[in-house]
C-alpha positions, -999 to 999 in steps of 0.1 A, spaced: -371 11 -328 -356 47 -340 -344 47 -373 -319 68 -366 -298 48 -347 -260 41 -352 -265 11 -370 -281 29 -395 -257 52 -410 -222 43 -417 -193 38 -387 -175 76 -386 -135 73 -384 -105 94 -381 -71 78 -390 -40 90 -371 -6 78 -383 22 98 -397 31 81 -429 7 95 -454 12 63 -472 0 43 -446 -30 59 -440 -36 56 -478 -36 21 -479 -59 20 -446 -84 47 -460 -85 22 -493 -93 -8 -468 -120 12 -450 -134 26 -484 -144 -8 -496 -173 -9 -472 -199 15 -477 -211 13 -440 -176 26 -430 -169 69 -438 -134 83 -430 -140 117 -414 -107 129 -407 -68 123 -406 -43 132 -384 -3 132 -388 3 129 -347 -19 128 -314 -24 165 -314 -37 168 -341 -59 132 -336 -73 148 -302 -81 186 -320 -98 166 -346 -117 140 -326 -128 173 -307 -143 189 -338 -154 158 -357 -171 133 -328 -157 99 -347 -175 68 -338 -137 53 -341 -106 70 -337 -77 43 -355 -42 53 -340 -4 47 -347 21 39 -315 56 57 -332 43 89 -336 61 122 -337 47 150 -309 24 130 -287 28 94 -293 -6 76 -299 -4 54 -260 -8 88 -246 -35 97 -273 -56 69 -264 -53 81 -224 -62 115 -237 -94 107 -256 -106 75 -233 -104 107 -202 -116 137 -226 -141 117 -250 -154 88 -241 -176 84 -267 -155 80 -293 -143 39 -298 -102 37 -298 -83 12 -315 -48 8 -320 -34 3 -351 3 -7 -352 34 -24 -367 43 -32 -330 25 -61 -315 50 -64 -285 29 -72 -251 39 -43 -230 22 -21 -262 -8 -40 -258 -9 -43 -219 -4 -2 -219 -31 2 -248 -56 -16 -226 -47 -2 -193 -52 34 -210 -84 28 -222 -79 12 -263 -116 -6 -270 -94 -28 -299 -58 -39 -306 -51 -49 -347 -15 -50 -362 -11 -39 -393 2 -72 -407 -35 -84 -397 -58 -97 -426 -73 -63 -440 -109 -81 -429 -99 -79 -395 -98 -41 -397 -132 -37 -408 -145 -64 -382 -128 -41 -356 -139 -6 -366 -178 -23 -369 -174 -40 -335 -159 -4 -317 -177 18 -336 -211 -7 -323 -197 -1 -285 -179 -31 -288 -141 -46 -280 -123 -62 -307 -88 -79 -306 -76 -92 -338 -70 -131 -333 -35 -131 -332 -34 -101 -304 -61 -121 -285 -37 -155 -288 -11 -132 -267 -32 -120 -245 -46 -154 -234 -11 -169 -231 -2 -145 -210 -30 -146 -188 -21 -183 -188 19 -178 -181 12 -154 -153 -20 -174 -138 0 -183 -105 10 -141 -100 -24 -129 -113 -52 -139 -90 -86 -147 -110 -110 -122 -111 -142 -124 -86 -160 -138 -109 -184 -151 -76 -196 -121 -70 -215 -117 -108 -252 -130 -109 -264 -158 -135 -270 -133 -160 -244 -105 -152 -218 -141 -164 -245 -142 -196 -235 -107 -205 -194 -111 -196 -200 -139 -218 -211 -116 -248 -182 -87 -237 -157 -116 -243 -170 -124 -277 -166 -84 -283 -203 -80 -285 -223 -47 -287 -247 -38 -262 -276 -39 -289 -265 -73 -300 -263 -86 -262 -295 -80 -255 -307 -93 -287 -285 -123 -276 -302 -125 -239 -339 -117 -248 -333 -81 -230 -337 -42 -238 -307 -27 -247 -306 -3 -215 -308 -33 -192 -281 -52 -207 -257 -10 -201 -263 -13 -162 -255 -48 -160 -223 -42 -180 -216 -13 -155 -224 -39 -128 -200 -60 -141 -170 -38 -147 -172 -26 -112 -176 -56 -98 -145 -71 -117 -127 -40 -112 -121 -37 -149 -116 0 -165 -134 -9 -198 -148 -37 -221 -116 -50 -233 -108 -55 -194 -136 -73 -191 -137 -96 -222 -102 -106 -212 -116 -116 -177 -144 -137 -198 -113 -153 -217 -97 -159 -185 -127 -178 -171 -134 -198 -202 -171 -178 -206 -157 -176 -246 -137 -198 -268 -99 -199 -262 -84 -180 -295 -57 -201 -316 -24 -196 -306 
């Protein structure tokens, strides 16, 4: 195996929120763990996208409320411009249109910042490893959602995925990496990248998050607590 790979050096973040203080307290989180580095911060989503440009995070954390361009169309703007770099969104506001639009526009995680500060680091390592993560209590609205609007929401062809393509929607709902999917199914890591891109277009899902919610909605993963 290379030893360069990104497991092996610490997970690469910008922060993007507009109260200094806040991102403060999130840097001091982050700076707990050694395998996390905080490469950049930004007061608004210009300034998060020039940045992301000339940094390459592995995970860009954005605010919703901020001033300029808000950080919903951030996320649009980096999922379209660099899709290399992991988004998650980082908020006071938890409402489920903010999370519905987060996910439609491309976000890789969801956490609130009421969220236990664990859950922060358990989300940049899961994005910034090509994962999705949504903290528990984000997931518990997600799921009761999908369960409220079952009857208006068809289920997703879920017949059309192979034995193994439900295997590895199985390890997208329980926000696994690619690396740790195929450590999971016995398989090399660029097997276990066309099957995911099998499986997003055969679900008709945009991105990972998408998809695990389509694993939570077929009960491939553990219901979270509501």
């Amino acid at each position: 195996m290379d030893e360069t790979t990104p497991s092996s050096r610490p997970v690469r973040v910008l922060l993007a929120d507009d109260e200094a203080m806040v991102r403060a307290g999130v840097r001091a989180i982050l700076a707990r763990d050694p395998r996390v580095e905080v490469v950049a911060e930004a007061g608004d989503g210009t300034e998060a996208i020039a940045l992301s440009r000339r940094h390459r995070p592995d995970v860009a954390l954005l605010d919703i409320r901020m001033p300029g361009m808000d950080g919903l169309t951030a996320v649009a703007r980096l999922h379209r411009e660099l899709p290399s770099v992991g988004v998650i969104v980082l908020t006071t506001f938890g409402q489920d249109e903010y999370i519905t639009r987060a996910l439609e526009e491309g976000a890789d995680g969801f956490l609130l910042k009421a969220d236990d500060p664990r859950e922060l680091l358990n989300g940049v390592h899961a994005v910034g490893a090509g994962g999705a993560y949504l903290s528990p209590r984000v997931a518990g609205r997600v799921v009761a959602g999908l369960r409220a609007h079952r009857a208006a929401h068809p289920q997703r062809p879920l017949e059309r995925l192979t034995e193994r393509e439900r295997e590895v929607l199985a390890g997208l709902g329980a926000g696994l990496s690619n690396a740790e999917i195929a450590a999971r199914l016995h398989l090399v890591e660029g097997t276990v990248k066309a099957h995911v891109s099998s499986v997003l277009g055969k679900l008709g899902a945009r991105n990972r998050v998408e998809a695990a919610i389509a694993a939570y909605e077929a009960g491939l993963v553990p219901r979270a607590p509501r």
